[in-house]
N, C-alpha and C positions, 0 to 999 in steps of 0.2 A: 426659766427657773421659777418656781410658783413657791408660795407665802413660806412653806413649811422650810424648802431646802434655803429660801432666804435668811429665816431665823437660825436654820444649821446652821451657816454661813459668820451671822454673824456673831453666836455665839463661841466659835472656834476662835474667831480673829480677837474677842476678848480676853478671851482664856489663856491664849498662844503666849502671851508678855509674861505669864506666873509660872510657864513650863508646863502647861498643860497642849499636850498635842494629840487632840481628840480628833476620829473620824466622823464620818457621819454617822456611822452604826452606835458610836459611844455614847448619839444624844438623842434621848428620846424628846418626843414635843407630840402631846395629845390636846384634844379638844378638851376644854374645860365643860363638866360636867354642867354647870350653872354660871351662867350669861355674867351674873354678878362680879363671880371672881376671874372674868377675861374671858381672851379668844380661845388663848392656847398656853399651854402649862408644860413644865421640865421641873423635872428630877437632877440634873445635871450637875448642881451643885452637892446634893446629898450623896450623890454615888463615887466624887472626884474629891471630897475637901481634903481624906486625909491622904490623899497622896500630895499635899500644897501645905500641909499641916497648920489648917484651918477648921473652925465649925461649918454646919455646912448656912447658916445662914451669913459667916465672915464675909463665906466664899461666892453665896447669892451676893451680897452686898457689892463686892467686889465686879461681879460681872453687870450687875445697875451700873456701876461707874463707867466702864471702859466700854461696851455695847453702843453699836450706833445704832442712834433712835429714828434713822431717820425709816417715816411708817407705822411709827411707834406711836401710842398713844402716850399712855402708861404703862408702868412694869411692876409688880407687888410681890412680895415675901410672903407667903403662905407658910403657917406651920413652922414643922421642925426647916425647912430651907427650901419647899415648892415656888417656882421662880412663876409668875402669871404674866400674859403680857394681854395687853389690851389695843388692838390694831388702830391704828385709822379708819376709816370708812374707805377712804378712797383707795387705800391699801389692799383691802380685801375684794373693792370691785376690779381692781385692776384683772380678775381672772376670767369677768367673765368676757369680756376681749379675746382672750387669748382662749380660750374655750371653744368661742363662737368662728376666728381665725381658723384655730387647728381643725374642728370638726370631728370627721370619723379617725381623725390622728389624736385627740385629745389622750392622754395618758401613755398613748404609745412611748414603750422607752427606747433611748437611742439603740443602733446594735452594737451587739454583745459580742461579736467575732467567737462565739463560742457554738459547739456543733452539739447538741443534745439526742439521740435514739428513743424515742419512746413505743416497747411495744405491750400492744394492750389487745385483751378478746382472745385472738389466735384463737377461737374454739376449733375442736375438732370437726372437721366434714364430714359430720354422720349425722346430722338431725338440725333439728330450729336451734334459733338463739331463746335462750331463757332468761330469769331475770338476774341469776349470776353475770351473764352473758352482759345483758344491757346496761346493770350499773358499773360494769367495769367498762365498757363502753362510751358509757357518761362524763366517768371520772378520768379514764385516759383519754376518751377529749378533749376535756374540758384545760384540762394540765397543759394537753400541746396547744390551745388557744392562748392560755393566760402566757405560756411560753413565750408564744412567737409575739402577743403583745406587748410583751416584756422587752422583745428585741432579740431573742435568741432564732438560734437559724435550728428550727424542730423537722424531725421524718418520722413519721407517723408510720410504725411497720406491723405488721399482722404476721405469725410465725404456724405454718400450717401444719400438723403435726398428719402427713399421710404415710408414715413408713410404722407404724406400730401396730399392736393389735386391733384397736378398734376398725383401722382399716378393712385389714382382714376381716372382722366380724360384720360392718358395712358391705363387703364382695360377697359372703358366704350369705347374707340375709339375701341379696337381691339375687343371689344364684337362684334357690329357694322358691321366691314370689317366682322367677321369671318364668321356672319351670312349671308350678302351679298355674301359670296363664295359658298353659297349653294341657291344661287338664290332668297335669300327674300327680298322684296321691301320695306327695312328701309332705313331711311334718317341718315348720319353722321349728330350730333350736332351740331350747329356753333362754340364752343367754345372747339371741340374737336381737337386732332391732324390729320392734313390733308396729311401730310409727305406719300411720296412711304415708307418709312420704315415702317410702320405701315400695310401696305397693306402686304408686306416681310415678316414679322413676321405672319402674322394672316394664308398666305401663307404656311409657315412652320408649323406653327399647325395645321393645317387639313391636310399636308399631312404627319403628324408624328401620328395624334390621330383622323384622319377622323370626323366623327358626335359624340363621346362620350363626349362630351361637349357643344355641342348646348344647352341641357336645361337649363335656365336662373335660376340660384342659386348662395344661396351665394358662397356657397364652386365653385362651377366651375368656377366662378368670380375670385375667390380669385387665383386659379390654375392658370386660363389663366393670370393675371395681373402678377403674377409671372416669369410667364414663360416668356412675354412681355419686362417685366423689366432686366431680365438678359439676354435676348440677346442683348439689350441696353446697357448695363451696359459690354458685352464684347466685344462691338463694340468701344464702348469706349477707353477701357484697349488696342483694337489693335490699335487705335488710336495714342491713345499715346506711346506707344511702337514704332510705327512708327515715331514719333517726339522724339524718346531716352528722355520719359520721361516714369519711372517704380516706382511705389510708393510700400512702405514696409508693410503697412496697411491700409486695406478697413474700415472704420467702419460704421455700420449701423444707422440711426435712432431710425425704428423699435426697434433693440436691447435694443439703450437707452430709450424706452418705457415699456421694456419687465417690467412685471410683476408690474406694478405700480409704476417705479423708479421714472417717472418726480414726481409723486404725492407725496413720500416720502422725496423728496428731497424738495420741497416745506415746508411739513408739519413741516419737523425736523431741515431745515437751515435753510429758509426763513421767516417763518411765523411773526417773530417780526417785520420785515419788511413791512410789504403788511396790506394793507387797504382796502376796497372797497367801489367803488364810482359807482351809477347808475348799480348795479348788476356785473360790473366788478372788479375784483383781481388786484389792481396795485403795482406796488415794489417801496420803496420809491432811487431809483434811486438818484435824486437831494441831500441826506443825503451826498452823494461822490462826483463824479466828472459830473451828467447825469442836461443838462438843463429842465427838468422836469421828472415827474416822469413814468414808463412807465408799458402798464397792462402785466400782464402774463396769466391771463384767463378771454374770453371774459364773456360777460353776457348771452352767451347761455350755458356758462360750459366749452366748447372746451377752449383747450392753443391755448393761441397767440406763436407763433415759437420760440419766446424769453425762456420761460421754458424749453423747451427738449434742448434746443442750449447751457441755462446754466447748466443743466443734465451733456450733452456732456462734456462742458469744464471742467466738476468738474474732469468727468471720466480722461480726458487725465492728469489734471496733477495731479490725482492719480497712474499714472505712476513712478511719480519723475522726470520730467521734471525742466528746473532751468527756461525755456522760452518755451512760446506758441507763433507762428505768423501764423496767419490767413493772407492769399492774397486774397484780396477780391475786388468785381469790385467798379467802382467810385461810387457808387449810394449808399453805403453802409459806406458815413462819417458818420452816426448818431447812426451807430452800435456802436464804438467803444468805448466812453466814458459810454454808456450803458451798456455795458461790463467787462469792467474794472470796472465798481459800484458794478456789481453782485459777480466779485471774491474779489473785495475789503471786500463785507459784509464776505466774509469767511476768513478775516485776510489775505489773500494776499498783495504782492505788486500790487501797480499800473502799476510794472515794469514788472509785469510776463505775460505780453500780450501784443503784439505788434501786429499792423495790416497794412499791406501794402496795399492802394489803388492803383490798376490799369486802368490807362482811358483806352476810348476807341481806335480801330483803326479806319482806314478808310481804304480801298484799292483803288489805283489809280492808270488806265490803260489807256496809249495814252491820258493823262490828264485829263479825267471824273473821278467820282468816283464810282467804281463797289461794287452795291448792292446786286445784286442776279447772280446765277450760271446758265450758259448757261443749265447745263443738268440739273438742279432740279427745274430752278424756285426759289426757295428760297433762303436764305442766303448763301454766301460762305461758306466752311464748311474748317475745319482744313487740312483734310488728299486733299481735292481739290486741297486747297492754297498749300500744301506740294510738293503735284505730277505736280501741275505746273509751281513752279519757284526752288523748293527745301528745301528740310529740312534745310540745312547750313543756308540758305538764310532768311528764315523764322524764324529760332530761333536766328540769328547773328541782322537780321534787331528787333525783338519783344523786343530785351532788349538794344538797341541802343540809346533809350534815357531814361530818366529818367522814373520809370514808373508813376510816378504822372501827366506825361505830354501826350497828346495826341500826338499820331504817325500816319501818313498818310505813307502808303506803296505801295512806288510806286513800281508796277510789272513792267514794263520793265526796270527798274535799277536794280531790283535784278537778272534778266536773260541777262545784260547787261555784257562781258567779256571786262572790260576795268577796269582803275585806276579808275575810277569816281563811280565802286561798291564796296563797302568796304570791302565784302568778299571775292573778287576776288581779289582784290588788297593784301590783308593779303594771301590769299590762295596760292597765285601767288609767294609772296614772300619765303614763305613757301619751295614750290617746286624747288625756283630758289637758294634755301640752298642748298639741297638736290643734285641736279643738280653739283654742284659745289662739293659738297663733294661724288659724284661718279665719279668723272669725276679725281680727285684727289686722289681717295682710295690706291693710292697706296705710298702718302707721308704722313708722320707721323705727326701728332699735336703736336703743341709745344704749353700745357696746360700754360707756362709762361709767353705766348707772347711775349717776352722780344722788337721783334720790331715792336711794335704797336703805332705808333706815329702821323697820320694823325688826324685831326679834324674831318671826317665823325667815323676816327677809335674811337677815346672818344666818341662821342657824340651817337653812337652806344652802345657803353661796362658801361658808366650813364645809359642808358635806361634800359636795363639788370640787372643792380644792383637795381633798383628800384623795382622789380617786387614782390619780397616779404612785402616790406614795402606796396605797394600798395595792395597785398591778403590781410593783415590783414585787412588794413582801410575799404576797399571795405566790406569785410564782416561784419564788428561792425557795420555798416553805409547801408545795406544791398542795396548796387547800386552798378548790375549786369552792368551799363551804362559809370563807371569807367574803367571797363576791355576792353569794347568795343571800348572804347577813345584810353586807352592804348595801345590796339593793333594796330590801323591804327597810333600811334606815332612809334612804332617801327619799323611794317614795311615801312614806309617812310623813317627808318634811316636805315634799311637794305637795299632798292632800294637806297638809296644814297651810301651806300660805297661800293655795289656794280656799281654801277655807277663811284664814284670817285678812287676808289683803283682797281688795277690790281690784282686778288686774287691768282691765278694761273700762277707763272712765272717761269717755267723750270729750267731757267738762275738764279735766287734766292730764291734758296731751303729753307733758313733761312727765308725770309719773307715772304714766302706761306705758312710756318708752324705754323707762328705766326696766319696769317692769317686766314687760314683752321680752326686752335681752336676756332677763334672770329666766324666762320659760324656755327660752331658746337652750339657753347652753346646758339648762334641766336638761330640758329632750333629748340635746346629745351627749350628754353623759351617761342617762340611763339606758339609753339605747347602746351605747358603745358596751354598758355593763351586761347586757343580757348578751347582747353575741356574743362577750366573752364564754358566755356560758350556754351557747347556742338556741339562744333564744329569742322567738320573734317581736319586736318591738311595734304593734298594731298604731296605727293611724286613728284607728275606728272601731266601736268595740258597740 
C-alpha cells in the first residue's frame, strides 16, 4: 500500500464514526502545489460536510481529531475547509524500498479478473500504413499497455476488412499491372490503386507463376487478389512490428461471412427489429440510443458494412469479453451510438463498447506542413515517418496529447537533441540515472534513505509515489496522454535534484547512499513509465 491509498485509508476510518461511508473514489488527495502548505491535500471535507450537517471546515476539524497520525507530521485547515497534511520524512522514504524491491513491477496493479478486446488499425490490405494508421496505432497500444499494467487480462485484435470493394479494386488493380508485365496495352482504372506497391506485387507473381494466370477468370482472379492481399497484409504485420506494436489475433471478414453467418445472424436476432423502406432493410436503431434509424441491406440485396461489423462484434464477445473498445478514426462519431443499439437489441449493456476516436495528424517540417513523401509521391507512410525521426519519437510524440485532439508533429523537434524534445529530455534523464549509478557501483543503497531532506529531494520521491495511482486512473480513463504528461513532470524533477543536490560525495558516504537509492528507484519508474508507452528507456545517450 503506498502513502496516497494509506491516507485513503485513514481518512475513511475517521469519517466512518459520523456515518460517512466513503470509497476510495470519494476521496481525492493531490500534491500540494507549494512545499509550504504540505505533502498532500483533500477536498474531502468540502464535498461530504453537508451530508453530516456540518461546515466544511467543522468537518475538517473533525477529521484532525479522529485520523491516526501515526506518519503524520502535521495536518492544517486551508481555506474554505482544504485538509493539508505534512508527512514524516521517513514516511515518505518508506517507497523508495519498496520501489527498488518491486522493480519492473512497481505500479503494476493487482489482477482485475476482468477480460478487455481492444481492436485498433484493422486497415485495409491494399496499401501502406499512414499516419491515420499509426496514431491509432500508438494510441490503441498504448491503452492495451497501460491496460494489462493496470492488471487487466487485454487481446489486442486487428479486424481485416477483405470481403468489400476495396478488395475487389486491390484484384482488378493487379489484374491490370500483371497483364501489362507481359507487354499488353490496357489502361489502369481511374479509381484503381496507382501505388509502386501494386506494381511490386504483380512483379513478384510473374516471376513466382510466370503466364499461368494471365487467363481472365474468376478463380485466377480470386488466386491473384489473394495473393495481392497477403503480401499487403504482411507488410503491414512488419510495419508494425517495426513500431513494437504485435497484435494477438487477426480476424477476418471473409470468415465472418463464411457460410451465411451475417444472414443468420440477421434472420434469428435481428429480425424483430428491421423494417423496410424503399426496397431497403433498416434496423430500428432509434428504439436505443441511434438518432435515426439505420439500413443493414441496401435495395440491391448487398449489406450495408453495418451487418457483417454487428456479425463481428457479436463473434468477439462470444469470447467472454467483460469490454469491447474499438479505436477508431474521427470520421467514425456516428458509428458509435449505432452500435451500441445493435448489442443493446441483444440484452447487453451500453457499457460493453467503448470507442475511442482518434483525430488527425498533420506533419510539420521547417514550418510547412508535409503532405507527401519525397520517394513515393504520395502520403507519408508509418515505417518513413519511423525511419526518419524514430520510433521513440513517433510513438512518445502520437499519444502526447489527448487522442480526441488534433496533433501537428513537428519533425524537426522530434530530431531535435535538446530539453525542448520531450523524449529526449525524458530519455536524457533516464541515462543521466544510469550514469550516476555506474559511476557509483561500488557504494551501497541505502533503500531508507533516512537522509533525504532537500526540497528537489521530496518533490522528486511525491512524484514517484504517484506513479501507480496514476496507471490505474490513466487506464479506467483510457489516456495514454496522462503518462506522457507524467513523464516530462518527473523528469524535470529528476534534472532538478540532479541539478540541486550533489549525489555523489566521497567525503559523505551516508548521504550518497541515501542518495544513490532515490536515483535508483527514479530510474525505475521512469523506465517502467515509458514502456508503458513503448518507449525506450537509453542507458547512454
Amino acid at each position: 500500500m503506498n502513502i496516497i491509498e494509506t491516507l485513503k485509508l485513514k481518512i475513511q476510518k475517521a469519517l466512518s464514526p459520523m456515518g460517512l461511508s466513503l470509497s476510495d473514489n470519494d476521496i481525492i488527495i493531490e500534491n500540494t502545489k507549494n512545499p509550504e502548505h504540505g505533502d498532500y491535500a483533500t477536498n474531502v471535507a468540502l464535498k461530504f460536510a453537508n451530508k453530516v450537517g456540518l461546515n466544511p471546515r467543522e468537518l475538517a476539524n473533525k477529521l484532525i481529531e479522529n485520523i491516526d497520525k501515526d506518519g503524520i507530521d502535521k495536518i492544517e485547515i486551508a481555506g474554505p475547509g482544504f485538509v493539508n497534511f505534512f508527512m514524516k520524512k521517513d514516511a515518505l522514504n518508506l517507497a523508495i524500498a519498496k520501489i527498488i524491491d518491486e522493480g519492473d513491477n512497481y505500479g503494476r496493479g493487482e489482477k482485475k479478473n476482468k477480460k478487455i478486446n481492444v481492436e485498433f488499425v484493422s486497415a485495409n490490405p491494399t496499401g501502406d500504413l499512414h499516419l491515420g494508421h499509426a496514431r491509432c496505432a500508438a494510441v490503441g497500444d498504448t491503452i492495451c499497455r497501460l491496460y494489462e499494467f493496470a492488471g487487466y487480462d487485454v487481446t489486442r485484435e486487428f479486424y481485416v476488412n477483405d470481403a468489400g470493394h476495396q478488395i475487389q479494386t486491390l484484384g482488378e488493380s493487379l489484374r491490370v499491372r500483371y497483364h501489362q508485365l507481359f507487354g499488353e496495352k490496357i489502361e489502369l482504372p481511374e479509381d484503381s490503386y496507382h501505388a509502386q506497391d501494386i506494381v511490386n506485387i504483380a512483379t513478384e507473381f510473374k516471376n513466382e507463376y510466370g503466364d499461368k494466370y494471365l487467363l481472365d477468370s474468376e478463380e485466377n482472379f480470386k488466386f491473384l487478389t489473394q495473393y495481392g492481399m497477403k503480401k499487403e497484409l504482411d507488410k503491414i504485420k512488419n510495419d508494425l512490428a517495426l513500431f513494437r506494436v504485435n497484435f494477438d489475433l487477426y480476424s477476418f471478414e471473409s470468415d465472418v461471412r463464411k457460410n451465411n453467418h451475417v444472414q443468420d445472424v440477421l434472420e434469428n436476432k435481428y429480425k424483430k427489429y428491421t423494417y423496410v423502406l424503399d426496397g431497403a432493410t433498416f434496423l430500428r436503431t432509434t428504439d436505443f440510443l441511434d438518432d435515426k434509424d439505420r439500413a443493414v441491406i441496401k435495395s440491391d440485396g448487398s449489406y450495408t458494412y453495418m451487418m457483417p461489423d454487428i456479425a463481428y462484434h457479436l463473434i468477439k464477445l462470444s469470447r467472454g469479453y467483460d469490454l469491447l473498445v474499438d479505436v477508431l478514426g474521427a470520421d467514425h462519431h456516428g458509428y458509435i451510438n449505432r452500435m451500441k443499439s445493435a448489442l443493446m437489441m441483444q440484452g447487453y449493456s451500453k457499457d460493453i463498447l467503448d470507442v475511442e476516436l482518434v483525430q488527425v495528424v498533420r506533419l510539420i517540417k521547417d514550418g510547412e506542413e508535409v503532405k507527401m513523401s519525397k520517394r513515393t509521391g504520395a502520403g507519408v507512410t508509418l515505417r518513413e515517418l519511423c525511419e526518419e525521426v524514430g520510433v521513440d519519437a513517433v510513438r512518445y510524440f502520437f499519444v502526447s496529447r489527448a487522442a480526441s485532439s488534433h496533433l501537428d508533429f513537428n519533425m524537426n523537434l522530434a530530431l531535435e537533441q535538446s530539453s525542448s524534445n520531450p523524449v529526449y529530455y525524458a530519455q536524457y534523464a533516464h541515462a543521466r540515472l544510469n550514469k550516476l549509478l555506474e559511476s557509483a557501483s561500488d557504494i551501497p543503497l541505502d533503500k531508507k534513505a533516512p537522509l533525504l531532506k532537500e526540497k528537489s529531494e521530496t518533490e522528486l520521491l511525491k512524484n514517484l509515489i504517484d506513479f501507480p495511482k496514476l496507471i490505474e486512473s490513466s487506464a479506467l480513463k483510457r489516456e495514454p496522454h496522462t503518462i506522457a504528461t507524467y513523464i516530462q513532470k518527473l523528469a524535470a524533477s529528476i534534472h532538478a535534484f540532479y541539478t540541486e543536490c550533489r549525489v555523489i560525495d566521497r567525503d559523505n558516504l551516508a548521504v550518497t547512499s541515501s542518495r544513490l537509492a532515490l536515483v535508483k528507484a527514479s530510474q525505475i519508474v521512469l523506465k517502467n513509465a515509458l514502456s508503458v508507452l513503448g518507449v525506450d528507456a537509453p542507458t547512454n545517450m
